[in-house]
C-alpha distance (Angstrom), angle and dihedral (degrees) to the residues before:
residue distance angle dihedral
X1 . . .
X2 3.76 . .
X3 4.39 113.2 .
X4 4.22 95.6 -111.7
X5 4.14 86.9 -123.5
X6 4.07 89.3 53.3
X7 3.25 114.4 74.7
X8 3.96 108.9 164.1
X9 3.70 123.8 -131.0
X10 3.98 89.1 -159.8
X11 3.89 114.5 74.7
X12 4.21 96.9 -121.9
X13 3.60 95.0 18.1
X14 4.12 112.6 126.0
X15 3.80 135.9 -175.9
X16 4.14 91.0 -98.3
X17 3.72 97.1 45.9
X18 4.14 90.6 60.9
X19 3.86 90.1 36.8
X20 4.15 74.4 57.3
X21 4.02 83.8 51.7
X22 3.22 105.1 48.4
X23 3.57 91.2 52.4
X24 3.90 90.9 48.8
X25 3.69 92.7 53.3
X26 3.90 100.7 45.1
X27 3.89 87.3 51.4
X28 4.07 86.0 40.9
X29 3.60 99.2 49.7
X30 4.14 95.4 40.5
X31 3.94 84.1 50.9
X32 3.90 90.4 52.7
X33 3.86 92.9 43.4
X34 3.59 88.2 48.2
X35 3.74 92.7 46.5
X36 3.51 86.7 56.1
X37 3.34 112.6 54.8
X38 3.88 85.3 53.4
X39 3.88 94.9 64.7
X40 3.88 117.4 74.1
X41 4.09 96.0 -95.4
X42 4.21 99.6 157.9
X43 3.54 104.1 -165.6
X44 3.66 101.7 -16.4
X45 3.97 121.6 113.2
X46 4.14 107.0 -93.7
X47 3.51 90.4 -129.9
X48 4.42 125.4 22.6
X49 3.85 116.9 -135.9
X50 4.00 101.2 -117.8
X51 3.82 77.2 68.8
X52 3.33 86.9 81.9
X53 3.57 93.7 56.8
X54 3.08 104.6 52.2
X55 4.05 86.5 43.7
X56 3.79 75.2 66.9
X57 3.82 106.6 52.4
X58 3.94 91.5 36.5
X59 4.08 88.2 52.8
X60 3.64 112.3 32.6
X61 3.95 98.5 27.1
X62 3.89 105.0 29.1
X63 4.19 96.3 154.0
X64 3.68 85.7 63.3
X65 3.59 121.8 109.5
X66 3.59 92.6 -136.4
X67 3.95 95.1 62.8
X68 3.71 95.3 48.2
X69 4.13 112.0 123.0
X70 4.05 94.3 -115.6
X71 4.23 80.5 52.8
X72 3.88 97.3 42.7
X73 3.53 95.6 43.6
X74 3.71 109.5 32.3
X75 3.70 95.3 34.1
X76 3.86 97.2 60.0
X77 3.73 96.8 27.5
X78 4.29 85.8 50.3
X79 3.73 91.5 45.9
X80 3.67 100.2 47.7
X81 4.22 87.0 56.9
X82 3.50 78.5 46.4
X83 3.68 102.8 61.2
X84 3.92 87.7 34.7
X85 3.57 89.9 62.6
X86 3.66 96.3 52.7
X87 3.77 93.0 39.5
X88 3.83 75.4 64.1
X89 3.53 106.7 47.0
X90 4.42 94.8 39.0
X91 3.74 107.8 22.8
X92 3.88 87.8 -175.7
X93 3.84 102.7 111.2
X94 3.91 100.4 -141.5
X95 3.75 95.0 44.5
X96 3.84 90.4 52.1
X97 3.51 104.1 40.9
X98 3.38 90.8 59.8
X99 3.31 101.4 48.2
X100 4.12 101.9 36.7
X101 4.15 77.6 55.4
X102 4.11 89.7 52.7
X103 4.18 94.0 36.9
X104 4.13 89.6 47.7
X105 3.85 94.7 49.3
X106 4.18 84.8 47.9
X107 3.77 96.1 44.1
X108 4.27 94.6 45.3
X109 3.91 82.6 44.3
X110 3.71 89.5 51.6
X111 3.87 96.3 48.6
X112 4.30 96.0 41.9
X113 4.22 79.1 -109.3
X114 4.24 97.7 114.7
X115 3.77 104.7 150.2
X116 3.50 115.0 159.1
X117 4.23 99.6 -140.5
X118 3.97 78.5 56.0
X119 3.99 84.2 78.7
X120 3.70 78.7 52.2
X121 3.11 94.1 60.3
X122 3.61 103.6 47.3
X123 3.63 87.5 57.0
X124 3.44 100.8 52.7
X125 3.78 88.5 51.8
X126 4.00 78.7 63.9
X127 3.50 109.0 43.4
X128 3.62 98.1 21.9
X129 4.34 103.0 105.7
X130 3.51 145.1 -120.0
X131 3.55 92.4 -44.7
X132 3.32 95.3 55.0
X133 3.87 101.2 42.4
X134 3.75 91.4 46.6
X135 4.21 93.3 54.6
X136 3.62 81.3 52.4
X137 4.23 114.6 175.9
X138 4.26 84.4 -2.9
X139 3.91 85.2 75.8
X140 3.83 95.9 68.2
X141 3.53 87.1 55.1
X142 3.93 103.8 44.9
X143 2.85 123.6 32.4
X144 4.18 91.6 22.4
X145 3.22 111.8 32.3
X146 3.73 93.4 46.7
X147 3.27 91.5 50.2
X148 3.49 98.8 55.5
X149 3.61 89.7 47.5
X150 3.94 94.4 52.2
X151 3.87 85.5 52.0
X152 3.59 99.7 50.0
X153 3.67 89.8 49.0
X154 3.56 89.1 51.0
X155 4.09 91.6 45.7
X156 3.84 82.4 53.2
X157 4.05 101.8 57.4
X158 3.54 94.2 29.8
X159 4.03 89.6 64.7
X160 3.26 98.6 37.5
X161 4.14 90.1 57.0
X162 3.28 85.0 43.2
X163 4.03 104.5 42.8
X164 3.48 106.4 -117.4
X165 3.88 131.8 127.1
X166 3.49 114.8 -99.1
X167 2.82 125.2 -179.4
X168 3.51 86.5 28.3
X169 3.59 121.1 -123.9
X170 4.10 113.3 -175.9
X171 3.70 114.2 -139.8
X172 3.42 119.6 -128.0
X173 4.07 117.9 -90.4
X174 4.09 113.6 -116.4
X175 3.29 111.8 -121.0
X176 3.75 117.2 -74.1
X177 3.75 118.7 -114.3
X178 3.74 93.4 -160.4
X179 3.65 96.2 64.1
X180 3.64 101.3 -108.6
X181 3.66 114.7 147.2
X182 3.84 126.5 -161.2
X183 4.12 83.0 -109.1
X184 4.00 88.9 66.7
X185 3.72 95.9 54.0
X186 3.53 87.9 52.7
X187 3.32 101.5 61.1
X188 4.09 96.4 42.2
X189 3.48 88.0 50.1
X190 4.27 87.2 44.2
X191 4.51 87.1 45.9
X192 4.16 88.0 51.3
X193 4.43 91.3 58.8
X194 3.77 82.1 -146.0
X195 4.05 138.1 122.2
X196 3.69 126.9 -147.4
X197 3.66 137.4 -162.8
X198 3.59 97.8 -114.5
X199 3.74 145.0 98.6
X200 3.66 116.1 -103.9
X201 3.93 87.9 -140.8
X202 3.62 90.1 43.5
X203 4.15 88.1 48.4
X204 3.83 87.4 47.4
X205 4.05 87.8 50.4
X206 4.11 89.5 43.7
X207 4.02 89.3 53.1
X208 4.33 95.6 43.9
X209 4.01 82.9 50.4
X210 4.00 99.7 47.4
X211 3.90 83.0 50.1
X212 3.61 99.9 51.6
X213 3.58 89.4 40.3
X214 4.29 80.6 49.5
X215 4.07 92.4 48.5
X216 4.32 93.1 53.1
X217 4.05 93.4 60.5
């Protein structure tokens, strides 16, 4: 039964499974940070903030597409060359933080890597100093790309200690008894113009279930 004061935002999402998350990400992060300070990082930060974004899809949300390890990894480590290369090309901070935002969310769309502290990323290529203007194309790889790394392998023992899919793998949907094919929930999901953070397998799986829970009243 739901705590009266926690009302979840996900649909599924309960009081112990974030208590689960929180834990997760504190031991993610601290791994990352630690990680960090290991590699040879000069004056660059150990550990970058949209780290702790992603700590927070990869943790608390894991079935999402977002957190996946192709997503985690390639979309901040992609973006981050990203917003170094436009940092590059227009050195005028308002022009490029706008478009190193724009040109990361195309690129990670482009390569099935759309994670959203990726844009992150990509900014803080921009705005981020000296330091990070004078490593240049080395700062996607160290500090970000290590970091992302460190966090996924984190993401991946954490769940499997504690039982959870990741990376997530949707399981196939039964067959539907009401005659909806995969074709239908394409095109509602094509006449609503809108995205969600969800599997289509694991939408196809959500829809069999509701059914068959439907069919036993």
């Amino acid at each position: 039964m739901p705590l009266p004061f926690f009302k979840p935002l996900l649909a599924g999402a309960t009081f112990s499974e974030r208590l689960i998350a929180c834990l997760g990400a504190g031991v993610g992060i601290a791994l990352t940070y630690l990680a960090g300070t290991l590699a040879p990082h000069g004056t660059l930060p150990a550990i970058v903030a949209p780290l702790g974004a992603s700590a927070v899809l990869v943790f608390a949300v894991p079935a999402s597409p977002l957190a996946q390890p192709w997503p985690v990894i390639g979309g901040n480590t992609i973006s981050a060359l990203v917003g170094i290369a436009v940092w590059r090309l227009l050195p005028d901070p308002a022009v490029a933080a706008g478009l190193a935002v724009a040109a990361a969310i195309l690129v990670m769309s482009l390569l099935r890597c759309l994670h959203p502290p990726g844009g992150a990323a990509a900014l803080t290529a921009v705005i981020g100093g000296a330091a990070v203007h004078g490593a240049g194309f080395d700062f996607a790889l160290v500090p970000v790309a290590l970091n992302s790394v460190t966090l996924v392998v984190a993401g991946l023992a954490f769940h499997r200690l504690t039982r959870r899919s990741y990376p997530h793998r949707p399981v196939p949907a039964p067959k539907s008894a009401s005659g909806i094919l995969p074709t239908d929930i394409d095109a509602a999901l094509e006449e609503m113009h809108e995205s969600f953070d969800i599997a289509r397998e694991d939408l196809d799986q959500l829809i069999a279930r509701a059914q068959a829970h439907a069919a036993q009243r």
